[in-house]
Each structure stands twice: as structure tokens, then as C-alpha cells.
MARKOL-207262 format. One record per residue (C-alpha): z, y, x. Coordinates in steps of 0.05 Angstrom, whole numbers, padded with zeros to 5 digits, always signed. Each point is the difference from the previous one (the first is absolute). Layout:
N
ZYX
...
END
This chain:
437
+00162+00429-01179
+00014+00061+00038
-00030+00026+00077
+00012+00043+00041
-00048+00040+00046
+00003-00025+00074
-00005+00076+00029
+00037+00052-00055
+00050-00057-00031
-00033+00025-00071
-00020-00049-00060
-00067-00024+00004
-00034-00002-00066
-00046-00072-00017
-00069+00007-00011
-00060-00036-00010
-00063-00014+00034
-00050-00047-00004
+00024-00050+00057
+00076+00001-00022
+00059+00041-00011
+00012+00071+00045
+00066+00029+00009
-00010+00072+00018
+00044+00063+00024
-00002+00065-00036
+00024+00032+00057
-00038-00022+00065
-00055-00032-00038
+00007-00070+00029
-00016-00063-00024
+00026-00067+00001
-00040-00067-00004
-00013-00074+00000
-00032-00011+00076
-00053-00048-00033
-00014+00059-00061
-00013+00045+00059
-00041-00062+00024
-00041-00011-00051
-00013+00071-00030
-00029+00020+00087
-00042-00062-00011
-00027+00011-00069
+00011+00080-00024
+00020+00053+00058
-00016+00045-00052
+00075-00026-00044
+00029+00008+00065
-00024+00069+00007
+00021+00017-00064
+00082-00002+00019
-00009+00061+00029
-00021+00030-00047
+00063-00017-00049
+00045+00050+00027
-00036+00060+00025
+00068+00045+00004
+00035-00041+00050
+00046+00028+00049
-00022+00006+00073
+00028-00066+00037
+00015+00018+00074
+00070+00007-00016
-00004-00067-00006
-00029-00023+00063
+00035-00050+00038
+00052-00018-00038
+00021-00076-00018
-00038-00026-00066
+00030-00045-00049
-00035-00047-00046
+00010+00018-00069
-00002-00069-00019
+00048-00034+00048
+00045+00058+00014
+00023-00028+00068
-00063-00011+00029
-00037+00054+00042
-00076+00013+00003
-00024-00010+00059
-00081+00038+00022
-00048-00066-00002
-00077+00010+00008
-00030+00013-00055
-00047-00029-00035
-00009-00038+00072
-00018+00061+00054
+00056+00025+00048
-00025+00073-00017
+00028-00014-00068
+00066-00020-00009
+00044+00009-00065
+00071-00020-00026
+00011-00070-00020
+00062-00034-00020
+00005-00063+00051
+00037-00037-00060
-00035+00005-00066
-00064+00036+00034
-00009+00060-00041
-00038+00065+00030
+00018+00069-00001
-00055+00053-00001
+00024+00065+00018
-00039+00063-00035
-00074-00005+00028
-00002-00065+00034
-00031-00027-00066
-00068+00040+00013
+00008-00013+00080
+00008-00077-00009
-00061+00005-00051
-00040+00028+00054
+00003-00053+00042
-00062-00042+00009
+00032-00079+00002
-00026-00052-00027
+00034-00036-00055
+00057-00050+00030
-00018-00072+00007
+00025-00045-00050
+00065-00032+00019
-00007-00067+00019
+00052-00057-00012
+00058-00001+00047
-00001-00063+00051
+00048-00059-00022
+00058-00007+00022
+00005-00058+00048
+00069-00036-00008
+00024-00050+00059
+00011-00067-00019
+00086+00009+00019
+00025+00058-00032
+00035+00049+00043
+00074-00005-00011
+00041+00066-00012
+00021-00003+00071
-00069+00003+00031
-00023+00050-00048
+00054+00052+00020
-00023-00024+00072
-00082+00028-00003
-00023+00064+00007
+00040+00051-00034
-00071+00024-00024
-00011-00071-00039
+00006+00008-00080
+00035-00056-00035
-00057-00038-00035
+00026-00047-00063
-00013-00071+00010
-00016-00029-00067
+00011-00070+00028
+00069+00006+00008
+00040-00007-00057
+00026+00065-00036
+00073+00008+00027
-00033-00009+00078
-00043+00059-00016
+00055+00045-00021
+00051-00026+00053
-00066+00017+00050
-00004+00059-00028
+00076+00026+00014
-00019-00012+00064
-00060+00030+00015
+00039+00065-00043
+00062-00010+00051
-00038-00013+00063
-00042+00072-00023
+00067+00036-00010
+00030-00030+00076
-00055+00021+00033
+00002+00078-00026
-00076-00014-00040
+00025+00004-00072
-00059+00006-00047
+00047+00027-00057
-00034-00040-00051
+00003+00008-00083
+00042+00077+00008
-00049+00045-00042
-00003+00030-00070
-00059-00050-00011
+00051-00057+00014
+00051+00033-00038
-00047+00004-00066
-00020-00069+00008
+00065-00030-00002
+00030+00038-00054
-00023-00045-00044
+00025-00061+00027
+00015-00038+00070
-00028-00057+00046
+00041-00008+00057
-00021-00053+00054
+00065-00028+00013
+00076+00025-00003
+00043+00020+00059
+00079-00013-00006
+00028+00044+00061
+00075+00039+00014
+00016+00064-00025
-00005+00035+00074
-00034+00066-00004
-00028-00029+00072
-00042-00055-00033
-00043+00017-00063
-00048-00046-00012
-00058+00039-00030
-00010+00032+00065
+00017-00050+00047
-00056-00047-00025
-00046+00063-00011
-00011-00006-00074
-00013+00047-00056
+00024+00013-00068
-00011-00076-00042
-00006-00038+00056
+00072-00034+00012
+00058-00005-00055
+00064+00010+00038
+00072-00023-00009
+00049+00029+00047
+00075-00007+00006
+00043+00006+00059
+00000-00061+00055
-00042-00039-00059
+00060-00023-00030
-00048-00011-00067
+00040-00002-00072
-00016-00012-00071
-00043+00061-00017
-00047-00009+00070
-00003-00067-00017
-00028+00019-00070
-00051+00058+00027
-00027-00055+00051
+00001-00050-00056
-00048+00048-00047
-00048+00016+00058
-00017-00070+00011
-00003-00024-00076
-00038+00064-00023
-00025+00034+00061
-00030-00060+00034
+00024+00014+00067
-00014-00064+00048
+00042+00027+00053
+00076+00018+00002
+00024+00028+00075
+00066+00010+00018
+00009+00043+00052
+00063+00009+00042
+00014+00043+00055
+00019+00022+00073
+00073+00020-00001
+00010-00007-00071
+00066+00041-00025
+00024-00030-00056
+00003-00071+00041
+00037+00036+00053
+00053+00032-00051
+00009-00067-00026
+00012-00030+00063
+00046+00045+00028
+00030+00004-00084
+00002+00068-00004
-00020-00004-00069
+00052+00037-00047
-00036+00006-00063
-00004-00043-00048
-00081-00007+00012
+00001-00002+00072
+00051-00061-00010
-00050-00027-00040
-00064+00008+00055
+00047-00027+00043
+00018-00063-00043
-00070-00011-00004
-00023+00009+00069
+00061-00052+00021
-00043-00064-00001
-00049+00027+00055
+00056+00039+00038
+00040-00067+00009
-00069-00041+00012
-00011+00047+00054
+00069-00011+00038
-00018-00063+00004
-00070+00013+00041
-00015+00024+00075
-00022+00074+00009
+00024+00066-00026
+00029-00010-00065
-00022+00060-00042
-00077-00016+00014
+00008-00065-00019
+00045+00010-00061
-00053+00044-00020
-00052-00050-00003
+00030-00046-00029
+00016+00042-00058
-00076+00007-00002
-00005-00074+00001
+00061-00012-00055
-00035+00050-00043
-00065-00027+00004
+00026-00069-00021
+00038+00035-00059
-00068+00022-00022
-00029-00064+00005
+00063-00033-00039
-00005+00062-00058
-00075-00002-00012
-00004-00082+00016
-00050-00001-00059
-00052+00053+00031
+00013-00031+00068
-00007-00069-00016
-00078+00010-00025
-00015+00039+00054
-00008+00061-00033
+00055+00042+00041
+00023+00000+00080
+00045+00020+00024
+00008+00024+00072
+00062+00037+00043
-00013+00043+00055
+00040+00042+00043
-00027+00077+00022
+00023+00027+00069
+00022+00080-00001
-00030+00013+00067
-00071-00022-00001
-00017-00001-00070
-00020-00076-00005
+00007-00050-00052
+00017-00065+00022
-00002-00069-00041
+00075-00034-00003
-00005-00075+00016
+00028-00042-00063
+00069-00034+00024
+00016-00069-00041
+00063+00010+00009
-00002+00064-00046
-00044-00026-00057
+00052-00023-00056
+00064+00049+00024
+00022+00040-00057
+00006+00069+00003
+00051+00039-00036
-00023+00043-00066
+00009+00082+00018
+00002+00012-00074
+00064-00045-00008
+00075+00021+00041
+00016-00020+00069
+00057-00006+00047
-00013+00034+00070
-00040-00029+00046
+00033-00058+00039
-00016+00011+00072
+00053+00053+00003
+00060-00024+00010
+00068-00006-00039
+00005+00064-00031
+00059+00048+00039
+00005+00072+00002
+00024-00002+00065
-00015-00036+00066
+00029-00016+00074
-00055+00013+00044
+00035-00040+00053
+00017-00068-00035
-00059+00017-00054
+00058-00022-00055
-00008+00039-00075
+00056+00035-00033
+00008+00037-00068
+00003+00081+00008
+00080-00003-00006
+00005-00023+00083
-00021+00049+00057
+00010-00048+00057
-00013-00062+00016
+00066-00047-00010
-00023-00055+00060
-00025+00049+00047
+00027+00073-00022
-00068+00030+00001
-00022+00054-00041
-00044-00020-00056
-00068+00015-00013
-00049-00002-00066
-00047-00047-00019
-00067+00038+00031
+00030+00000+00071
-00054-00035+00053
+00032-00052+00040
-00048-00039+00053
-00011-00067-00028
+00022-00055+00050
-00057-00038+00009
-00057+00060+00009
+00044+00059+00005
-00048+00032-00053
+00047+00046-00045
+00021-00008-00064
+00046+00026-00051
+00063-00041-00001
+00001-00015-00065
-00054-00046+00002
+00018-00077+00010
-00064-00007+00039
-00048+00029+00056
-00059+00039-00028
-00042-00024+00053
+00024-00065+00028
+00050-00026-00061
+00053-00010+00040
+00066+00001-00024
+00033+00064+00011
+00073-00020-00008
-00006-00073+00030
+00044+00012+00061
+00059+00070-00004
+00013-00023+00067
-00048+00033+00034
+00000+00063-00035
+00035+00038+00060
-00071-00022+00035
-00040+00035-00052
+00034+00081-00008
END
């Protein structure tokens, strides 16, 4: 394991004492420390503690050093922050907020031997933690005080926990209080051995939505799957597949988002490539569910792909699922504020199949008849061979040209067959296209 000196950035060599292990700098002649060996050794022997001075006698002068930012050695990111020391405002010294480590610069040894304290009072047993009878739902949790701590309820069962604890992560991150959690070199070495995630989060590609920080979790915590507008194939289905059966994870979220590109691209079929045709192809069944529905349709295309997905899930690990050893929950995170809400489960969506990305697909049907060319008067398709319009002598148009759609007068290209936003049809009536130029 290597350290490096808070002050001159130099290795610190490991040494031994007789209350623990003391990492000390050549250079400055600084120490570094357990808080409770510094503890014990002001309580028992000032004498050991008087004795780090002594290690380095040659050490550079240290005023070059003064007020400048200190870094923990152990945690990297962290910085020390002057606590009092051993107790006494007169006293304070560097301590690492995180993993509570002390920095004693060259001759604060000797000064905090000199101090006349008494030896600390045992610690006593924390209180116990009183739970309510009703668990707090997700909801009212991201509701308290953003000084509140999520708290584990053992009582619930184990996917509640981690679902709560999404939450509590994403209510943190929304309200600008992230702690940051699990992002250390401690961390790092104690998962490089192996993982334990607490549940799995299968979100969209967009660079706008990454999970690990939007739920304010650290390396380990959360096994990811991402893939643009969810549209979930063989492989993801596989990864999600081997954190359930061998990682254990009681919790699978599938999180969609505000303003979700690859659902718009497949609505407006845009998609030229052969793997956009195939997002599309597989985002159809909740695009088309959704032109059947009040409101704004990308929104609530969105969520039900969150929905569809979440019942492919349930269909794909049935067996995990069935004994209640895996949920499954969709959820749908809004750009602008940063929250995480739950997606209501639609009946209507439960047993709809949803097209395979790793297989071929036609184009996604909501556009309409495919033409090169269009009249944006009579809103009639033509092959790239005609330049105007044979009924009305209009000049023709391409497929991406906005036309106001009848009904809402939203735009839309003209090569769709329906309204983004309302579904109506937009060539139900040519009549009336001299209305709309």
C-alpha cells in the first residue's frame, strides 16, 4: 500500500509503534494515524506519543506549507479538516471526516503530549433506533428534511429496502446534498476481489442520465445495463439474468426518461441504420400504445416502454419472480429537477410483446408509406422521379418537412401517418391543405 504525505506530496514510510501502525514523512516529519491509536496512546503512554518526534529529527521547516488544502492519504478525495484535539478548542489537528485518521504535523506530537486531559470516557452504546409502526414510503422519505439519513428497515422485505434506498440516493442527488458514497481507494481495494451490488438499474444510453450518480452510489453498489430508449436485447437480457441468479440482486429498476431521443427518432422514423431500425422496431409496441392515450405522446410512450420492459423482465426471469426472489419496478427520471418517480403498472401493457433488438426489423410503422418526395399542400407521397405535385402542381417537399397537424396544429414531419402529440391523422382530409401553408 502506498501514501502520500498530506503537505510535500512525498511517500510516507510505515512504521511501528506500540498502539498501531505510523506512516511518517521523511521530508516534513509528519505523521499519520488511527484517531483511536492517538486515543489510546494520550490516555495510556504520552511518552509513545512523544517519541514521533523524535523519528525524524532532519525534517524540513513546514511554513511553506501553511494553509494549504490537506488530503487524506487514505481516501485521496477527502480533505482534513482542524478538529479539537484530543477534546480542547486550543488544540485542534487534521482528521479525515471519512475514515477518521489524524495528521500530526512536525512537533504537535510533544505539544498534544503536553496537554493535561483526562483519559476519554468510554464510549457508550448508541441509542436504538426507533422504527414507526408504517414504514415511510419512498415518496415521504424524499419529502423530510434534506438533513435525514436513510435508515434500513429490516422489516421490510429485501427488494423494499433497496428500492428505498434508490430513493433516498435520488432524493440526495435532486436536492444538490450528494454524500458521494463508496468513491475511495479503500472501496476500490475492497471490491477488487469480488462484488455485492444491492440491486441492478436498466436505464438509456443518454449521457444526461447515468445512474450511478443520479441515485448517489459508489463503486459496487448498483449493476447497470444501459442501452438507448431501453429497447433491451439478448445480451442485456443475459447480464440481468446473471446478476439475479449469481449476484442476488432483489431489485431490478428500469428507468426511463424525460425527453428520451431514441423514442423520439423512432417516432418521427428517422432511423436509417440498420440498428436504429431495430430500436425503433422495438420501441413500436409502446409508441402505438401511446397514440392511443390522452396527453403528450412522447412522455407517455416513454413510460410505457418502462412498463413493457418491466413486464419483459418479469416474463424472462418468471422463475426468480415467481418465488419472490426478484422485483421488478419501472420508473421514469425527469431532466429538470433530478427526481425519480415510480411508473404506475398499466394492465393493458402486461403480456404485449416487444420486438427482439438483436433480431432484423422493418422501419418503424408510425411513419408513413415510404416516399422520397411530398406535396406539402395535399400531404400526398411521391417517389424522387416527380417535382410537383400532379393534383395540385405544387412543388414537392421531403419527408422531414413540418406541416401543422389538423387537429392541434402541433408540427410534424410529413412523413409521418400520425400526430406526435395528439395522433391525429395527418393526411385524413387534402382538402384543407390550402388552410394549413
Amino acid at each position: 500500500m502506498i501514501r502520500s504525505c498530506p503537505q510535500c506530496m512525498l511517500l510516507l514510510e510505515k512504521g511501528e509503534w506500540p498502539f498501531g501502525e505510523v506512516w511518517s514523512c521523511r521530508s516534513c516529519g509528519g505523521h499519520w494515524l488511527g484517531s483511536a491509536d492517538v486515543r489510546t496512546a494520550l490516555a495510556q503512554a504520552k511518552d509513545a506519543v512523544r517519541g514521533l518526534d523524535s523519528l525524524y529529527s532532519t525534517a524540513a521547516a513546514v511554513g511553506m506549507f501553511a494553509g494549504l488544502p490537506l488530503p487524506c492519504p487514505v481516501c485521496t478525495f477527502k480533505l482534513l479538516v482542524d478538529t479539537p484535539f484530543p477534546g480542547d478548542t486550543d488544540l485542534p489537528a487534521p482528521v479525515c471526516p471519512q475514515c477518521a485518521g489524524v495528521w500530526l504535523r512536525a512537533g504537535e506530537a510533544e505539544r498534544l503530549a503536553s496537554f493535561d486531559q483526562a483519559a476519554p470516557p468510554a464510549k457508550s452504546d448508541p441509542p436504538p433506533i426507533i422504527e414507526a409502526e408504517t414504514p415511510a414510503t419512498p415518496a415521504e422519505q424524499m419529502a423530510e428534511s434534506s438533513t435525514a439519513k436513510y435508515v434500513p428497515n429490516p422489516k421490510l422485505p429485501k427488494w423494499q429496502q433497496a428500492l428505498d434506498q434508490l430513493m433516498a440516493g435520488n432524493a440526495r442527488w435532486a436536492e444538490g446534498r450528494c454524500e458521494n458514497p463508496h468513491s475511495d481507494a479503500m472501496r476500490r481495494a475492497d471490491t477488487a476481489g469480488g462484488q455485492a451490488p444491492f440491486a441492478a438499474v436498466v436505464g438509456c444510453s443518454d449521457s444526461r442520465v447515468p445512474p450511478e450518480l443520479l441515485f448517489d452510489t459508489g463503486v459496487g453498489d448498483i449493476f447497470v445495463v444501459r442501452q438507448a430508449g431501453n429497447a433491451v436485447g439478448n445480451y442485456a437480457l443475459d447480464s440481468l439474468e446473471y446478476a439475479v441468479q449469481m449476484l442476488n440482486l432483489p431489485l431490478i429498476l428500469v428507468l426511463a426518461h424525460e425527453e428520451c431521443g431514441a423514442v423520439v427518432t423512432a417516432i418521427e422514423g428517422n432511423g436509417r441504420s440498420e440498428y436504429l431500425k431495430k430500436i425503433g422496431a422495438s420501441l413500436a409496441p409502446a409508441i402505438e400504445w401511446a397514440l392511443t392515450q390522452p396527453g403528450d405522446l412522447i412522455p407517455t410512450a416513454v413510460r410505457a416502454q418502462a412498463d413493457l420492459l418491466a413486464s419483459k423482465l418479469e416474463r424472462f426471469l418468471d422463475e426468480w419472480v415467481t418465488s419472490e426472489k426478484v422485483h421488478v419496478v419501472p420508473a421514469y427520471y425527469h431532466l429538470k429537477s433530478g427526481r425519480v418517480e415510480l411508473v404506475e403498472r398499466n394492465p393493458e401493457l402486461a403480456n404485449a410483446p416487444i420486438p427482439d433488438t438483436d433480431r432484423p426489423a422493418e422501419q418503424f410503422p408510425v411513419a408513413a408509406e415510404a416516399h422520397e418526395r411530398w406535396c406539402p399542400q395535399c400531404r400526398r407521397g411521391y417517389d424522387k422521379n416527380v417535382l410537383s405535385c400532379p393534383d395540385c402542381a405544387a412543388g414537392l417537399t421531403v419527408g422531414t418537412y413540418r406541416v401543422a397537424c389538423i387537429a392541434c396544429r402541433t408540427k410534424n414531419p410529413i412523413g409521418l401517418a400520425r400526430c406526435t402529440r395528439c395522433g391525429a391523422d395527418l393526411h385524413m382530409l387534402m382538402a384543407v391543405g390550402e388552410s394549413l401553408r
